[in-house]
C-alpha positions as CSV (number, residue, x, y, z in Angstrom):
1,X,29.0,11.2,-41.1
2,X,28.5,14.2,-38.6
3,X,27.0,13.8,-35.5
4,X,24.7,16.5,-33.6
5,X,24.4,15.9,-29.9
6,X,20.5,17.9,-28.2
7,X,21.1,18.7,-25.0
8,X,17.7,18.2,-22.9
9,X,17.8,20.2,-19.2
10,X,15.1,18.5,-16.5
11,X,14.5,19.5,-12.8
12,X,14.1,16.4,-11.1
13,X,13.6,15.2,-7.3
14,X,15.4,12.9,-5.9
15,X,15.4,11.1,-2.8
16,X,16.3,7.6,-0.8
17,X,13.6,5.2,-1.0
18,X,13.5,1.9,1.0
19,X,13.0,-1.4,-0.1
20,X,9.4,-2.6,0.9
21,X,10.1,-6.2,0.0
22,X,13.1,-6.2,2.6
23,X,10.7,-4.8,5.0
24,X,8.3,-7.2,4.9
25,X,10.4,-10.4,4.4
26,X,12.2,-9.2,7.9
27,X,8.6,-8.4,9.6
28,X,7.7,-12.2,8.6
29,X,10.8,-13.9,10.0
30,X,10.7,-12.0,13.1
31,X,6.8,-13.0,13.0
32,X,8.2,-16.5,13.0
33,X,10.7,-16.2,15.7
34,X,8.2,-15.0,17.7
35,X,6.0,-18.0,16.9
36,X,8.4,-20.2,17.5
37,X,8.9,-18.9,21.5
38,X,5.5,-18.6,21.7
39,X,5.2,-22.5,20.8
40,X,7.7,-23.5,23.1
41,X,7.0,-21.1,26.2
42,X,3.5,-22.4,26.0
43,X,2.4,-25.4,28.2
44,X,2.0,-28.6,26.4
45,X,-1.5,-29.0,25.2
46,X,-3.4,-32.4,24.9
47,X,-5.6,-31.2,22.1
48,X,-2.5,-29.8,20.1
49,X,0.4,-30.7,19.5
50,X,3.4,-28.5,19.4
51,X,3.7,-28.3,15.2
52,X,0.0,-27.1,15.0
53,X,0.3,-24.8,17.9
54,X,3.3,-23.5,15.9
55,X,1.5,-23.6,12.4
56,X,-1.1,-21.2,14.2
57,X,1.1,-18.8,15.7
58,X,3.4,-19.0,12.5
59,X,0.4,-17.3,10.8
60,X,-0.8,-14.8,13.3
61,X,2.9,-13.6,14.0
62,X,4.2,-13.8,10.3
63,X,0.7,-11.8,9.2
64,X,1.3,-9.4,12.0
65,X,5.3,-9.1,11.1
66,X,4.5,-8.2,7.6
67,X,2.0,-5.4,8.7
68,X,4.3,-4.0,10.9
69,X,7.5,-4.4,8.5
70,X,5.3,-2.3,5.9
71,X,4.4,0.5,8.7
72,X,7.8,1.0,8.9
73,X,8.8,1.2,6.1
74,X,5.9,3.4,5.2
75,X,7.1,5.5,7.6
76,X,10.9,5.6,6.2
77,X,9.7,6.6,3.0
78,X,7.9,9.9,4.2
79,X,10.7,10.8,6.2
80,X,12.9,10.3,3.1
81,X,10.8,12.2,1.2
82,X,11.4,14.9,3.4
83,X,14.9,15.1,2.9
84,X,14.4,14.8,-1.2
85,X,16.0,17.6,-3.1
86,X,15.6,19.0,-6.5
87,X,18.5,19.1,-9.1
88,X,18.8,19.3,-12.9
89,X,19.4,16.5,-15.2
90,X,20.6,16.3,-18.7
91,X,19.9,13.9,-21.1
92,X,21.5,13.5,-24.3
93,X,20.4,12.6,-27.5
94,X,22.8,12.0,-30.1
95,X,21.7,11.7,-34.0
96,X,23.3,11.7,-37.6
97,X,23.2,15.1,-39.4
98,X,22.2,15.1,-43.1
99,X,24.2,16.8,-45.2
């Protein structure tokens, strides 16, 4: 059985893109490093103790790690899209010829 191949010709963009979820799970864990030397550069409390002044701060500084995790990469992705560039793509479709 003969085959005939159609040769499709697209111009596409493409560009680097960054990975938001990377982004944002690095913005959290520096949130909760930060929390965590918060918690112990802070004076003991009587109120508190030092897993609820941590439990606090690990939700400030992780909610304020994420936002700034998706800033940046925000701000990679227009810079990448900058840099995209426009090139032709071919797709192929192969299908059975009747005879």
């Amino acid at each position: 059985m003969p085959l005939e191949t159609e040769v499709a010709r697209d111009t596409v963009t493409v560009r680097r893109a960054p990975k938001y979820s990377r982004f944002l799970t690095l913005g959290a864990l520096l949130g909760a490093v930060v929390a965590l030397i918060l918690t112990v550069a802070f004076p003991d409390n009587d109120e508190f103790d030092k897993g609820q002044v941590f439990g606090f701060l690990l939700l400030a500084c992780a909610t304020v790690g994420v936002a700034l995790g998706a800033v940046v990469a925000l701000l990679i992705d227009r810079a990448s899209a900058r840099r995209a560039k426009a090139v032709t793509a071919e797709h192929e479709t192969i299908h059975p010829v009747d005879e």
